[in-house]
Every structure is written in structure tokens, then in C-alpha cells.
N, C-alpha and C positions, 0 to 999 in steps of 0.2 A: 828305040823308044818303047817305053813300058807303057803300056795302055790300062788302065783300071776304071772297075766301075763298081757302084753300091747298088746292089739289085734288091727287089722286096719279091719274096714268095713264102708263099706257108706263113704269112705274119709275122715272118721274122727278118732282115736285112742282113745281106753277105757282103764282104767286101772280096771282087773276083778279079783276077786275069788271067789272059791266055792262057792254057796249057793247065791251069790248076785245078784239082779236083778237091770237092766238095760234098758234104753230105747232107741234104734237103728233106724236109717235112713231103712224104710221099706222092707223087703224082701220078697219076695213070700214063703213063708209055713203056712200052716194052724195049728189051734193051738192047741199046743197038739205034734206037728211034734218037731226030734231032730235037730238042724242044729249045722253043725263042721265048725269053723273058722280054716283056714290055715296061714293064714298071720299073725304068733305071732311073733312080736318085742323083745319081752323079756320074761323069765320068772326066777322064782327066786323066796329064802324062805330067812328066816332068814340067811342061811349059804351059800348058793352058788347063783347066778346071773348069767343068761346065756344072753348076747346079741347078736341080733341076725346079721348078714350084708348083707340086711339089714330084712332078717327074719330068721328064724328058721329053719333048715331041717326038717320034721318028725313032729315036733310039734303038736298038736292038741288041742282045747279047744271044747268041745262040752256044747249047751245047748238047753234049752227046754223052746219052744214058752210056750208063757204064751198067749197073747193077741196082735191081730192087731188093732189099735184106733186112733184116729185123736186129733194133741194136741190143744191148747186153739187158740183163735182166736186170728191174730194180725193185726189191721187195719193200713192201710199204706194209708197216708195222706199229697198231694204233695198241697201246694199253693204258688201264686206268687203275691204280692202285688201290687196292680194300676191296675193290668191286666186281670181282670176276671176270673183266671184262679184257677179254684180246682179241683180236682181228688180226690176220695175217694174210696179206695180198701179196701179189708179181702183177708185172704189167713189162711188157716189151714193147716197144715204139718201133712203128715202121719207118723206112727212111727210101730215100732214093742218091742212088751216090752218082755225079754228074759230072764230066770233064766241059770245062769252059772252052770253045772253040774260036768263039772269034767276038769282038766285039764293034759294036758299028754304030755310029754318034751320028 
């Protein structure tokens, strides 16, 4: 049985299971450290769907830091024609990349 669930971290919603890795808006643990998601939306197999209003009592999904890394660069590029005007940025976003270990309803 496949077990799945929608977690909210960093503002944003995953949808995770066992065994799969992910790459999440940055947390503080070092790597190697287990960190537990509370705020699960939903979880559910093949046969039963729990959702949550608007989480889950009890729920737990826990996983294990893999790697804290910086993702690709993305240049950000403002110009205004006739006007001399250009602005040229980079920004790299930090990330935390996380294997899902187990999940628990």
C-alpha cells in the first residue's frame, strides 16, 4: 500500500511519499538531522483519504535532511527604453533537499 500525504512548509504544499526526495524552502537542521512536518493536509492510500480542516490532528510525516544547497542562478533584468535606464541582478535561493521517511496518520 502507498501511503501519501500533502504537507505545508515554507508556504508552499508538497505532495510526499515514502522513500521520495524533495526540495524545500530552507530550514535550519544540519544534515543528517530528522525533521517532523505537522501541518499534513491530507493523507491517504489506495482505500481511505483523510482530509484534514484545515490539517490533521496527530499526523506526523517525518524525514531526513539529505543536503542544504543553493539552487541555479536566476538573473533578473529590468530596462526602460529612451531612458538609460538598466538594472541588472542574480539572486540564488536557498533550498533544503529532504528524503521522506515515514509517514504516520
Amino acid at each position: 500500500m502507498t501511503m501519501i500525504a500533502v504537507i505545508k512548509t515554507g508556504g508552499k504544499q508538497y505532495k510526499v511519499a515514502p522513500g521520495q526526495k524533495i526540495k524545500i524552502e530552507k530550514i535550519e537542521k544540519q544534515e543528517g538531522e530528522m525533521v517532523t512536518f505537522d501541518d499534513i493536509l491530507l493523507i491517504g492510500d489506495e482505500k481511505i483519504v483523510d482530509i484534514g480542516t484545515p490539517v490533521i490532528e496527530g499526523a506526523k510525516v517525518t524525514a531526513k535532511v539529505l543536503k542544504q544547497d543553493r539552487g541555479e542562478k536566476i538573473i533578473i533584468f529590468k530596462y526602460k527604453p529612451k531612458k538609460r535606464y538598466k538594472v541588472k541582478k542574480g539572486h540564488r535561493q536557498s533550498f533544503t533537499e529532504v528524503e521522506i521517511v515515514d509517514i504516520k496518520s
